[in-house]
C-alpha positions in Angstrom: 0.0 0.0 0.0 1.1 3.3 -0.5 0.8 6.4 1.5 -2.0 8.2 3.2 -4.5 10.4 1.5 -7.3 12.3 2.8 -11.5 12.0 1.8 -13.7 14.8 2.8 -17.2 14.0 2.3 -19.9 17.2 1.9 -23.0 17.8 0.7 -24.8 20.2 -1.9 -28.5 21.2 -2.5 -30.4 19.1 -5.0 -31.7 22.6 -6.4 -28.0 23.0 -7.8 -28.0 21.6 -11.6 -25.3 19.4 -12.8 -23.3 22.4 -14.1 -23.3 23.9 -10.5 -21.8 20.8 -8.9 -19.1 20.5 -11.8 -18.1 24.0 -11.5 -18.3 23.8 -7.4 -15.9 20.3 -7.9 -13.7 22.2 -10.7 -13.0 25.2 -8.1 -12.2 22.5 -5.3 -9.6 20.8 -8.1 -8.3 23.9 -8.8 -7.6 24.5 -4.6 -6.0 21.2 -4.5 -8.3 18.4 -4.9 -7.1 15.4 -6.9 -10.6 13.9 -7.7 -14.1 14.6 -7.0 -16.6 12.5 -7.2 -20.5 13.0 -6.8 -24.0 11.6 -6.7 -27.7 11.9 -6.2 -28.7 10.7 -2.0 -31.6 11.4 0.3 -30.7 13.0 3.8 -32.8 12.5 7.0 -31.7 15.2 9.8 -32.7 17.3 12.5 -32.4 20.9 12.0 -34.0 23.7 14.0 -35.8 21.1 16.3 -37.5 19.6 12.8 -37.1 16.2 11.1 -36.4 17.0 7.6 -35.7 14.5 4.9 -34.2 16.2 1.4 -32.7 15.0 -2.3 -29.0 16.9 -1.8 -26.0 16.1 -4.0 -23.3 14.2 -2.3 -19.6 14.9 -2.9 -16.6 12.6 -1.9 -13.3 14.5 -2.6 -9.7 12.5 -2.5 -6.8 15.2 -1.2 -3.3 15.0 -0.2 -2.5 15.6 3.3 -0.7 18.6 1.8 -3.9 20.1 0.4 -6.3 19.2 2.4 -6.6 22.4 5.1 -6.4 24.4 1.9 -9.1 22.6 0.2 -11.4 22.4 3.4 -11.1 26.3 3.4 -12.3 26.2 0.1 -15.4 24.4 0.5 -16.2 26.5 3.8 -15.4 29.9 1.4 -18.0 28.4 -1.5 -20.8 26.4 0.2 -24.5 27.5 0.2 -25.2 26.7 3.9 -25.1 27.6 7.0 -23.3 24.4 8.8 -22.2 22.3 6.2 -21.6 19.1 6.7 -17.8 18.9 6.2 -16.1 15.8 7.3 -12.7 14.6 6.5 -10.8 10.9 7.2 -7.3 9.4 6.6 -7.5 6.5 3.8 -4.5 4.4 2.9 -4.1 4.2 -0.8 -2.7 1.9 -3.4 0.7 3.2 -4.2 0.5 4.5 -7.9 -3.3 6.5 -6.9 -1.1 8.1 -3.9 1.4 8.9 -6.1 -0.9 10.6 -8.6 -2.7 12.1 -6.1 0.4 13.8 -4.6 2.1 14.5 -7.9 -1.0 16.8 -8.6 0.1 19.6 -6.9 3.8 19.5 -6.5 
């Protein structure tokens, strides 16, 4: 296995059209990202003391551990709401995706 990389997962209102989310993803790329990925998902939460349950767009982004306080910045700078769900965990990847990943922004 190769060396660590970072995914930070978020989400995006469904009322955002396709081009919204690739221009969102191409500004995160452009901050540091090395991929995004993203797709269609139902969220159940509590917000204000209401259940809601909503269509959003989920995005999984892979980042060096290099990029990935600038890219988090990023995502806080650009996103449409008021506590966005922003988490991030430490994956172990195969050793030539590291390397790509890494080589991105060198």
């Amino acid at each position: 296995m190769g060396d660590s990389l970072f995914i930070i997962q978020t989400t995006l209102p469904s009322s955002w059209k396709e081009f919204e989310i690739g221009s969102f993803s191409q500004l995160l790329i452009e901050s540091g990202a090395a991929c995004v990925q993203r797709k269609s998902i139902v969220s159940m939460y509590n917000w204000d003391g209401e259940l809601h349950s909503n269509s959003e767009w989920s995005l999984e982004i892979k980042v060096s551990s290099a990029q990935l306080d600038h890219v988090l910045l990023k995502i806080e700078e650009l996103h449409p709401d008021e506590v966005p769900q922003l988490l991030h965990w430490e994956v172990q990847a195969s050793q030539g995706y590291g390397d790509w990943a890494r080589l991105e922004y060198k």
